[in-house]
mmCIF file of the C-alpha atoms, coordinates in Angstrom:
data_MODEL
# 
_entry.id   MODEL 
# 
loop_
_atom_site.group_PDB 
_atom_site.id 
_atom_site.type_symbol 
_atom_site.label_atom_id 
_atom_site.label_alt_id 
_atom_site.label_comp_id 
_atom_site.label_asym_id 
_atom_site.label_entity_id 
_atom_site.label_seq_id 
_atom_site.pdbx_PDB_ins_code 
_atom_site.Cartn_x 
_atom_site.Cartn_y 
_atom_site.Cartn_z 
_atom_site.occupancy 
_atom_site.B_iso_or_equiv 
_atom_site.pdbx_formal_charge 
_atom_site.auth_seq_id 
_atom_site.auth_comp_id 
_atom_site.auth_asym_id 
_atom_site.auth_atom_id 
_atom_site.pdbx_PDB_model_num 
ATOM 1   C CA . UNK A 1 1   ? -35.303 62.971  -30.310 1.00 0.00 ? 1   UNK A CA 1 
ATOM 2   C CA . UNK A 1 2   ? -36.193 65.128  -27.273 1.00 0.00 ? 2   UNK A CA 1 
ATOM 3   C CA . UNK A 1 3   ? -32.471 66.430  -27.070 1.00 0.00 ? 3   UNK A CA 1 
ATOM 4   C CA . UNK A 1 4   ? -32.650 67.357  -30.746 1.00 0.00 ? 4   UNK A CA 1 
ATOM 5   C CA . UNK A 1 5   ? -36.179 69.119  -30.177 1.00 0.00 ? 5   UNK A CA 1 
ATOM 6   C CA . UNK A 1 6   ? -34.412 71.243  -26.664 1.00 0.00 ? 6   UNK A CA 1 
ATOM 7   C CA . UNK A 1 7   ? -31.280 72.283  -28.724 1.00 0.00 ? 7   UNK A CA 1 
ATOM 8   C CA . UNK A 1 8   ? -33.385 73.535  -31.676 1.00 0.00 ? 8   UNK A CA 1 
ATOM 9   C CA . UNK A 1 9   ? -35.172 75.423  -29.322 1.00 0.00 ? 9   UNK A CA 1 
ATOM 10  C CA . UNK A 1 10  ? -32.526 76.419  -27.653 1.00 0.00 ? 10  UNK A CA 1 
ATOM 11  C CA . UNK A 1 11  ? -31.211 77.796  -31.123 1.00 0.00 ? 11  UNK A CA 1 
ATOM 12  C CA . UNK A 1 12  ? -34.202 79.413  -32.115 1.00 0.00 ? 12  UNK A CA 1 
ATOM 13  C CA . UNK A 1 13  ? -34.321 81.601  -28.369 1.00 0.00 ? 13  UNK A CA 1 
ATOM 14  C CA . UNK A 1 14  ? -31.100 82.394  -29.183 1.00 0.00 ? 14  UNK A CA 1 
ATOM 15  C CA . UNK A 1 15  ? -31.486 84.000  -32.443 1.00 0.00 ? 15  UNK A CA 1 
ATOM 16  C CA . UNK A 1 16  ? -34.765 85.722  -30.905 1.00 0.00 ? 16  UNK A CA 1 
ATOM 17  C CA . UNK A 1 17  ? -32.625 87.271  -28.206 1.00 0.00 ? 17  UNK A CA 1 
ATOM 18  C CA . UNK A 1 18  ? -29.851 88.192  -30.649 1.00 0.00 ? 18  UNK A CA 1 
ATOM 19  C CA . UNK A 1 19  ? -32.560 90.279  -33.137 1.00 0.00 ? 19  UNK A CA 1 
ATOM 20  C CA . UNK A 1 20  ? -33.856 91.790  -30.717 1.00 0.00 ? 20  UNK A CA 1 
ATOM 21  C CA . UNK A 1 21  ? -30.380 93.129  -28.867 1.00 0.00 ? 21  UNK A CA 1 
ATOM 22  C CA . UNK A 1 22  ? -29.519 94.264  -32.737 1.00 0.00 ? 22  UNK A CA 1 
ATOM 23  C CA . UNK A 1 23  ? -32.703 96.236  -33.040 1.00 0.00 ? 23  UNK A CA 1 
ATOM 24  C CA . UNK A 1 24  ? -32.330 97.635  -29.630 1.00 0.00 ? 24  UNK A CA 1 
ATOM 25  C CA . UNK A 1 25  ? -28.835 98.141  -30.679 1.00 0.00 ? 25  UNK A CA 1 
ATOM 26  C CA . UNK A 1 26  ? -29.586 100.085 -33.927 1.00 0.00 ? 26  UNK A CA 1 
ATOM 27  C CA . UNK A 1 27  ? -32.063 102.250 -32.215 1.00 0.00 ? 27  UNK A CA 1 
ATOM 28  C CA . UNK A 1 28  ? -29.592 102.977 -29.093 1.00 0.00 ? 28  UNK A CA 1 
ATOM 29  C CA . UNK A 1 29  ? -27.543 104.228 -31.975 1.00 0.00 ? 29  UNK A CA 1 
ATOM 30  C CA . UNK A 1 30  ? -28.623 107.416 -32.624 1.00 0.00 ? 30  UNK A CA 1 
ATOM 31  C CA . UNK A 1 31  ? -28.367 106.583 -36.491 1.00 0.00 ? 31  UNK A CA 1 
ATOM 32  C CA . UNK A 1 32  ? -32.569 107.016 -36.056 1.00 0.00 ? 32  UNK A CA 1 
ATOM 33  C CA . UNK A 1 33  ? -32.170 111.251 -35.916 1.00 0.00 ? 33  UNK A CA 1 
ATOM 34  C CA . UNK A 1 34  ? -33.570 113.958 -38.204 1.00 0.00 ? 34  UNK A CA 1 
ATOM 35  C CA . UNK A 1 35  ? -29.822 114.679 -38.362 1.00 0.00 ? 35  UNK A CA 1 
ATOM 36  C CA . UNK A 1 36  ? -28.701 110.582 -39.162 1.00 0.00 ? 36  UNK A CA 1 
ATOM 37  C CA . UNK A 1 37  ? -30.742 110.138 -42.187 1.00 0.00 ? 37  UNK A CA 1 
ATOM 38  C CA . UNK A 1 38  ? -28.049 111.912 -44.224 1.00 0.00 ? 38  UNK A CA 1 
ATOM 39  C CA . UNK A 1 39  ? -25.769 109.380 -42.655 1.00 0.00 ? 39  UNK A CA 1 
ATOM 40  C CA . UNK A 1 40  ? -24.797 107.165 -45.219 1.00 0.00 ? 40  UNK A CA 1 
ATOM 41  C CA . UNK A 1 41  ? -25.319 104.093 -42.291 1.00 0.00 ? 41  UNK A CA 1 
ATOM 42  C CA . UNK A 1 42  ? -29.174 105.105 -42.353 1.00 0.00 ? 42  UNK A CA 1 
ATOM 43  C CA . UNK A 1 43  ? -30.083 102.811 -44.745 1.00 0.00 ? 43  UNK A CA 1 
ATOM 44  C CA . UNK A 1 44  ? -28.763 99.563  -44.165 1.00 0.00 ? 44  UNK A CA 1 
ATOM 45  C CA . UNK A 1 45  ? -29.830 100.644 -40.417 1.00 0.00 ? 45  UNK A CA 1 
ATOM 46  C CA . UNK A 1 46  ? -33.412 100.700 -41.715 1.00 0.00 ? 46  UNK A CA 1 
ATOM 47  C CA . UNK A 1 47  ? -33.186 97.038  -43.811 1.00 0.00 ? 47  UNK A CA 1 
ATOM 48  C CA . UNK A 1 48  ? -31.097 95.759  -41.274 1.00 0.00 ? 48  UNK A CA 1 
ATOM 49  C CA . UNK A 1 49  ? -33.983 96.362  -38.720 1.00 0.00 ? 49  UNK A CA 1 
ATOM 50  C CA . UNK A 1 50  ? -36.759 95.409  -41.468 1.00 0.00 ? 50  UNK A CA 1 
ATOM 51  C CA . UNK A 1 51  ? -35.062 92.026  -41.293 1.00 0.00 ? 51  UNK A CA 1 
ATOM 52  C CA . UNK A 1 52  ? -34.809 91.454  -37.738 1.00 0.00 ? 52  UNK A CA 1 
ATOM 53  C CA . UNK A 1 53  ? -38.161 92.647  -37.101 1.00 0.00 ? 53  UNK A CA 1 
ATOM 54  C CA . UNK A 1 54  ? -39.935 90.966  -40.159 1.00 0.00 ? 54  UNK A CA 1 
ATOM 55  C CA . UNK A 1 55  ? -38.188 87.190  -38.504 1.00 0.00 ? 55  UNK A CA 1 
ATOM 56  C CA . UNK A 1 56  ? -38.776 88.303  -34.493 1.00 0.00 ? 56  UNK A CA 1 
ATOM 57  C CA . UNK A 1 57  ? -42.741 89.310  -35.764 1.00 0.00 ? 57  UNK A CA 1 
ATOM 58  C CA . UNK A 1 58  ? -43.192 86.213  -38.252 1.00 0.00 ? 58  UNK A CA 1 
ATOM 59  C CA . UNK A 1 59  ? -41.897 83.968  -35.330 1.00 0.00 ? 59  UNK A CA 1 
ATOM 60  C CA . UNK A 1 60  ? -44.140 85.850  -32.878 1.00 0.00 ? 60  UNK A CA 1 
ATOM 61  C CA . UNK A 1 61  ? -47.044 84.979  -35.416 1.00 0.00 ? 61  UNK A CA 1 
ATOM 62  C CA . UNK A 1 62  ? -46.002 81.197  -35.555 1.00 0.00 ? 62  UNK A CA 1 
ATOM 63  C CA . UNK A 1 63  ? -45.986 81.398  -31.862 1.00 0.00 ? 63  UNK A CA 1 
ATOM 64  C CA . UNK A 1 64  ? -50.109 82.592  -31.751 1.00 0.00 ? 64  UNK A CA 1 
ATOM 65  C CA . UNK A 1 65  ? -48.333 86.245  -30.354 1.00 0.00 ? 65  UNK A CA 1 
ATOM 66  C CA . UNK A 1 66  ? -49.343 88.164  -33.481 1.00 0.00 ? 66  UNK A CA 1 
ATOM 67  C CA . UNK A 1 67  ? -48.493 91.823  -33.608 1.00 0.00 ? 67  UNK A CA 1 
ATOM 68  C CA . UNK A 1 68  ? -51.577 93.312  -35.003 1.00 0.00 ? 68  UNK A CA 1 
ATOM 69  C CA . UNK A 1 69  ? -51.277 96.863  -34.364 1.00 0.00 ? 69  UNK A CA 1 
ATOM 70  C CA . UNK A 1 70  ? -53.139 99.118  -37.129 1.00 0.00 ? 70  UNK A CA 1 
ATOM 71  C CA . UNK A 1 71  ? -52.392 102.620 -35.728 1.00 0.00 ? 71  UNK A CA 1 
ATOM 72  C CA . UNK A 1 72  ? -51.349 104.884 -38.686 1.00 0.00 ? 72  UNK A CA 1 
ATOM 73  C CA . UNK A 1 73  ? -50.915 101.589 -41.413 1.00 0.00 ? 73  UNK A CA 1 
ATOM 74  C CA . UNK A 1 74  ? -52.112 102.006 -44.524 1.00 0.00 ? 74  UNK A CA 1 
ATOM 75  C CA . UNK A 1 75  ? -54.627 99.006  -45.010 1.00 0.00 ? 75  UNK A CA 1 
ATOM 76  C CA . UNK A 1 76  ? -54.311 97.447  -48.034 1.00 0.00 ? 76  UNK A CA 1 
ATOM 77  C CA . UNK A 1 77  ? -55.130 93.723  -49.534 1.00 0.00 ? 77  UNK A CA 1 
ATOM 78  C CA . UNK A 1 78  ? -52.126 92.681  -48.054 1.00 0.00 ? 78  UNK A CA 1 
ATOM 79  C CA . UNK A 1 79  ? -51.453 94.703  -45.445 1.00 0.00 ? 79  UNK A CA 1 
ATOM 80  C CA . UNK A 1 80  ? -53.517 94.108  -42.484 1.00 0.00 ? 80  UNK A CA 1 
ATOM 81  C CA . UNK A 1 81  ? -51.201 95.500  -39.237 1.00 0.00 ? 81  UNK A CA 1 
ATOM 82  C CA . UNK A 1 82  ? -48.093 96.521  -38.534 1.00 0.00 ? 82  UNK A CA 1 
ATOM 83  C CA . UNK A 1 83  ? -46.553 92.482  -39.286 1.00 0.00 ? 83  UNK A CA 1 
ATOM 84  C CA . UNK A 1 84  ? -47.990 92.696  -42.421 1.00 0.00 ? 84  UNK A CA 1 
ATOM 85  C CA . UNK A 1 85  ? -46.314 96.467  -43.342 1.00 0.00 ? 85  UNK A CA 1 
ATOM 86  C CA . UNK A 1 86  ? -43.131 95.176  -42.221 1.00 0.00 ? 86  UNK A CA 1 
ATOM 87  C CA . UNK A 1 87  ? -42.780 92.328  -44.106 1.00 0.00 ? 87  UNK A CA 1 
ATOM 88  C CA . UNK A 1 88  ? -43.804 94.312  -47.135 1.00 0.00 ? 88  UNK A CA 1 
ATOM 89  C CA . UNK A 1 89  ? -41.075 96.909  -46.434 1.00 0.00 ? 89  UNK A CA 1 
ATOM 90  C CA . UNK A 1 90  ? -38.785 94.274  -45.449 1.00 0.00 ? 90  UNK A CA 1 
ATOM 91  C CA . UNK A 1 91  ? -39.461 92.670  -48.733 1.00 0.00 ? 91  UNK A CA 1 
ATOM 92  C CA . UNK A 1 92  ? -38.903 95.587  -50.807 1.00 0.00 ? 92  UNK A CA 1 
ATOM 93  C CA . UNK A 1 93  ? -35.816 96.648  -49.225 1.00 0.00 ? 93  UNK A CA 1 
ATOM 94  C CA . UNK A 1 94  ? -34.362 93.175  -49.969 1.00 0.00 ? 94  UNK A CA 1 
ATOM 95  C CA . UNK A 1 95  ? -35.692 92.375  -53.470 1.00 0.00 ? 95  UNK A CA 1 
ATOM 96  C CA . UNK A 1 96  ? -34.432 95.459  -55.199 1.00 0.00 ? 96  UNK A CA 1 
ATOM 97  C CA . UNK A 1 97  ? -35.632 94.022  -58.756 1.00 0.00 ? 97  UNK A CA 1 
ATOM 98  C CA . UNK A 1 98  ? -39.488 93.592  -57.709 1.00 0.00 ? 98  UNK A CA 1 
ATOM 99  C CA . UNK A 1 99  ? -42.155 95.442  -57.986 1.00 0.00 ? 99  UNK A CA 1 
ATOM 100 C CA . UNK A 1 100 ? -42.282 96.276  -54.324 1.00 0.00 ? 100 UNK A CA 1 
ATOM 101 C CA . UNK A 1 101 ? -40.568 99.378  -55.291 1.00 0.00 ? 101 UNK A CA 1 
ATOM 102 C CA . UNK A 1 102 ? -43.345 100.558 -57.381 1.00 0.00 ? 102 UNK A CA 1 
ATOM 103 C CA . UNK A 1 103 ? -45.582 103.859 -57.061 1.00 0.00 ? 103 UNK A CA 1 
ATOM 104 C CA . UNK A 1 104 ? -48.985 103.220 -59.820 1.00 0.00 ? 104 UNK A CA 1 
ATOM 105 C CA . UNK A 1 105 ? -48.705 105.567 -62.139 1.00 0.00 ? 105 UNK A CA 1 
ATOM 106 C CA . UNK A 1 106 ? -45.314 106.802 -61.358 1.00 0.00 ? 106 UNK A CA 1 
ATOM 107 C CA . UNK A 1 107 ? -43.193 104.188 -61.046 1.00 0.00 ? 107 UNK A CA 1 
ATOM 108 C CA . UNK A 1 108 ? -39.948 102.956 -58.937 1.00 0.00 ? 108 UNK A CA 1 
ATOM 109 C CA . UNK A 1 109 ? -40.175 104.946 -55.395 1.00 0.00 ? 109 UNK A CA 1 
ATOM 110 C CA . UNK A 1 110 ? -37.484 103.676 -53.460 1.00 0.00 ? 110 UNK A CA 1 
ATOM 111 C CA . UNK A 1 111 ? -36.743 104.308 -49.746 1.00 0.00 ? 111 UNK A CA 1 
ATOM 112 C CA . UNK A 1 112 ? -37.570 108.326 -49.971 1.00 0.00 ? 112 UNK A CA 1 
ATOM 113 C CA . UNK A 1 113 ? -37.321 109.317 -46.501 1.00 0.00 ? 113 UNK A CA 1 
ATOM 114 C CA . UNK A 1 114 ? -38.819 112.284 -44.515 1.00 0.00 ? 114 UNK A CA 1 
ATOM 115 C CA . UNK A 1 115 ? -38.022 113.409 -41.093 1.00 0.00 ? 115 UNK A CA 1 
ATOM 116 C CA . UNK A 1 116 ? -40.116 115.329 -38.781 1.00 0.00 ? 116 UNK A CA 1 
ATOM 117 C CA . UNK A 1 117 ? -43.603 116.829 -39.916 1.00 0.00 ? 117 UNK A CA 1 
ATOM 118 C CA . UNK A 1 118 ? -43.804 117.079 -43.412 1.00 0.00 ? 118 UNK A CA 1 
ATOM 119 C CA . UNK A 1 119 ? -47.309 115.845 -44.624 1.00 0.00 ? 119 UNK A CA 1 
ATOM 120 C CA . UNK A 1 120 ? -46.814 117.054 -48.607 1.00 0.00 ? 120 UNK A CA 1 
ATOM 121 C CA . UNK A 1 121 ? -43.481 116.270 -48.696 1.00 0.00 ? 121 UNK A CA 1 
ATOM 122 C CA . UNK A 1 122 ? -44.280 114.517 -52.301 1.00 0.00 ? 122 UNK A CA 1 
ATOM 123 C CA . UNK A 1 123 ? -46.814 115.185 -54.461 1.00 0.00 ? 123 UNK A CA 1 
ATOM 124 C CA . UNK A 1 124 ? -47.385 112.420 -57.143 1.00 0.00 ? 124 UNK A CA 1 
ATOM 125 C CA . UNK A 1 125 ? -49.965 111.521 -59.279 1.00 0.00 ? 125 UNK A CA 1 
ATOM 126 C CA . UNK A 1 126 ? -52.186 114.022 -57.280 1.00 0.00 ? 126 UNK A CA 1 
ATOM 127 C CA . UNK A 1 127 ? -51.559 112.290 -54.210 1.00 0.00 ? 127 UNK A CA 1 
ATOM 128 C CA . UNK A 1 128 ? -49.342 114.055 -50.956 1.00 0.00 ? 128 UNK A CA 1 
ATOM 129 C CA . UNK A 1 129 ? -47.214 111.551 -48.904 1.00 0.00 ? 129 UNK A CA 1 
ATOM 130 C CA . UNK A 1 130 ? -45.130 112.728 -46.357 1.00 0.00 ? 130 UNK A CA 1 
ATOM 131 C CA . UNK A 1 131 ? -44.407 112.584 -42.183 1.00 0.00 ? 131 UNK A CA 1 
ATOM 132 C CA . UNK A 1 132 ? -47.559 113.046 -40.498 1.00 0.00 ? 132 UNK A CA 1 
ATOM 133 C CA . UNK A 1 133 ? -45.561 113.242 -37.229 1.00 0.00 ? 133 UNK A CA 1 
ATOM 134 C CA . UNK A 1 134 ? -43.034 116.123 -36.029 1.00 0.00 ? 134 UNK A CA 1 
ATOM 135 C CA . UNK A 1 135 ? -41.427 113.051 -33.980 1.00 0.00 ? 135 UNK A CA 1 
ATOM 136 C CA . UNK A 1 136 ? -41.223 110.794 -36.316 1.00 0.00 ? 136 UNK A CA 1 
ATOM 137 C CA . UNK A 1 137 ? -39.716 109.580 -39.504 1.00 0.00 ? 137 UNK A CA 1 
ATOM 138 C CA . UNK A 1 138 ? -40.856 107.910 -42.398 1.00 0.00 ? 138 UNK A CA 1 
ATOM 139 C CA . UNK A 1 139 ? -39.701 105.516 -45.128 1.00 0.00 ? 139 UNK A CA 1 
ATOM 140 C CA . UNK A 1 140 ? -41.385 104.946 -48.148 1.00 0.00 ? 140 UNK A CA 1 
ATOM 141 C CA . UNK A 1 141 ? -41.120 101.619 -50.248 1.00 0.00 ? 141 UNK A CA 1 
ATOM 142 C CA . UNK A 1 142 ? -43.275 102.115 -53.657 1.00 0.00 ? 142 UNK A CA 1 
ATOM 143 C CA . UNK A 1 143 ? -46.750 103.403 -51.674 1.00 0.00 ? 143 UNK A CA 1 
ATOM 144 C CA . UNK A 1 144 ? -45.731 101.498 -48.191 1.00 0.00 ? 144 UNK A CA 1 
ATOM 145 C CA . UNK A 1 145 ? -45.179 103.823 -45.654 1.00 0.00 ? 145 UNK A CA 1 
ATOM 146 C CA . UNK A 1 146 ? -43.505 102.910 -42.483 1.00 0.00 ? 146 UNK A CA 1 
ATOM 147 C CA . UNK A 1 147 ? -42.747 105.140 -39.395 1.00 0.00 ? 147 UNK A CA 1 
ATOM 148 C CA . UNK A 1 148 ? -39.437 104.593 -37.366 1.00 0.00 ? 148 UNK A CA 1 
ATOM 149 C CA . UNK A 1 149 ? -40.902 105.073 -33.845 1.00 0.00 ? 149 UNK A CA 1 
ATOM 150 C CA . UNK A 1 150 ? -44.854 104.267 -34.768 1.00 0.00 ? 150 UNK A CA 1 
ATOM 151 C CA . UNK A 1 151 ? -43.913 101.341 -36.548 1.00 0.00 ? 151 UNK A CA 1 
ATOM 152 C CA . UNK A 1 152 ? -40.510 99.796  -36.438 1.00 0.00 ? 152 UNK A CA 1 
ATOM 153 C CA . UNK A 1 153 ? -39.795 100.804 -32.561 1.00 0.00 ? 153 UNK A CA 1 
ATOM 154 C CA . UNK A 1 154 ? -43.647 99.800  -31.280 1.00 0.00 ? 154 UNK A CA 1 
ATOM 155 C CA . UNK A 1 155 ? -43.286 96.416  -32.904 1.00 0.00 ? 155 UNK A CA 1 
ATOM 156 C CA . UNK A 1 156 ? -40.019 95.709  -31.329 1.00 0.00 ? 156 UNK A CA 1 
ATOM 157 C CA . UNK A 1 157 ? -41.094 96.930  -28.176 1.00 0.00 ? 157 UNK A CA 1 
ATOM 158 C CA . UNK A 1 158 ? -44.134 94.478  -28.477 1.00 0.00 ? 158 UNK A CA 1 
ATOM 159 C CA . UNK A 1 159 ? -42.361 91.360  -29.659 1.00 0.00 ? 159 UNK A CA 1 
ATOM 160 C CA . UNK A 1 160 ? -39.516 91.831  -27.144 1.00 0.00 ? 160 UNK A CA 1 
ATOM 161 C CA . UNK A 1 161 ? -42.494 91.751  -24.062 1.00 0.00 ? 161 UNK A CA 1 
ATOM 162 C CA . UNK A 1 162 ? -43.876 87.987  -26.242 1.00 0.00 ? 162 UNK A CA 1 
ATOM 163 C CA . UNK A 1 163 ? -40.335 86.673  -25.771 1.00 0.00 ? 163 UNK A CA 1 
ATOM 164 C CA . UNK A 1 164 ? -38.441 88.239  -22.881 1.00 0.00 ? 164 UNK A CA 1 
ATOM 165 C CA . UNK A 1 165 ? -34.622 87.371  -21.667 1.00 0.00 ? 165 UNK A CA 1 
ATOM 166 C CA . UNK A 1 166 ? -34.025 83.980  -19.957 1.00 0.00 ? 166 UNK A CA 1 
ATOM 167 C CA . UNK A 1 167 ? -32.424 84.107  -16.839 1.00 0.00 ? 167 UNK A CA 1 
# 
């Protein structure tokens, strides 16, 4: 039973250490540039991150290492920090037929991206949404927003110190 318990373990450290190298990976890339997201790879960049990052963060959670940052989320009944956006985002990019895609009033708003400081980019239903940041970039799913380095790069960078390399 014990040997069971230390190779699932084992597994599970494993596939930690392997989302986060990916992540790192996809942001080493340089596919995260004002001048990559009219790379066609920009895209599944961004879900395959929202994936990795939505498992690394709900494992950190499991693990009572909750990232809870709020800086620059959007609060909302379900979105409480940075975890929570995330896994919205990461749910919306992976469940194209739900209403995760959805903008009240508008209707499907799906991945619209803006790069670099923008803060009307839109303007919907009497409402701007844009990049608040002339570093940053940011994806909208429906009425989530979600920074690249703000979001995405700050969680990784905070899960990755909650489960660092074995040696």
């Amino acid at each position: 039973m014990a040997e069971e318990l230390n190779f699932a373990a084992w597994l599970r450290s494993g596939d930690i250490q392997t989302s986060i190298r990916k992540c790192q990976e996809l942001f080493n890339s340089g596919v995260f540039s004002s001048a990559g997201i009219s790379n066609p790879l920009f895209e599944p960049a961004v879900v395959t991150l929202l994936i990795n990052l939505n498992d690394l963060l709900g494992k950190s959670n499991k693990d009572e290492m909750r990232v809870a940052v709020t800086d620059h989320v959007e609060l909302s009944d379900k979105i409480k920090d940075v975890t929570d956006l995330i896994r919205e985002c990461r749910n919306a990019a992976c469940h194209i037929g739900s209403g995760e895609h959805l903008f009240e009033g508008i209707g499907k708003f799906t991945f619209n991206v803006i790069s670099g400081l923008s803060p009307n980019a839109f303007h919907l239903n009497g409402i701007n949404l844009g990049c608040d940041f002339a570093d940053d970039i940011a994806v909208y799913y429906g009425e989530k927003r979600v920074y690249l380095r703000r979001h995405l790069l700050l969680a990784l960078e905070a899960v990755s110190k909650n489960y660092p390399p074995a040696h």
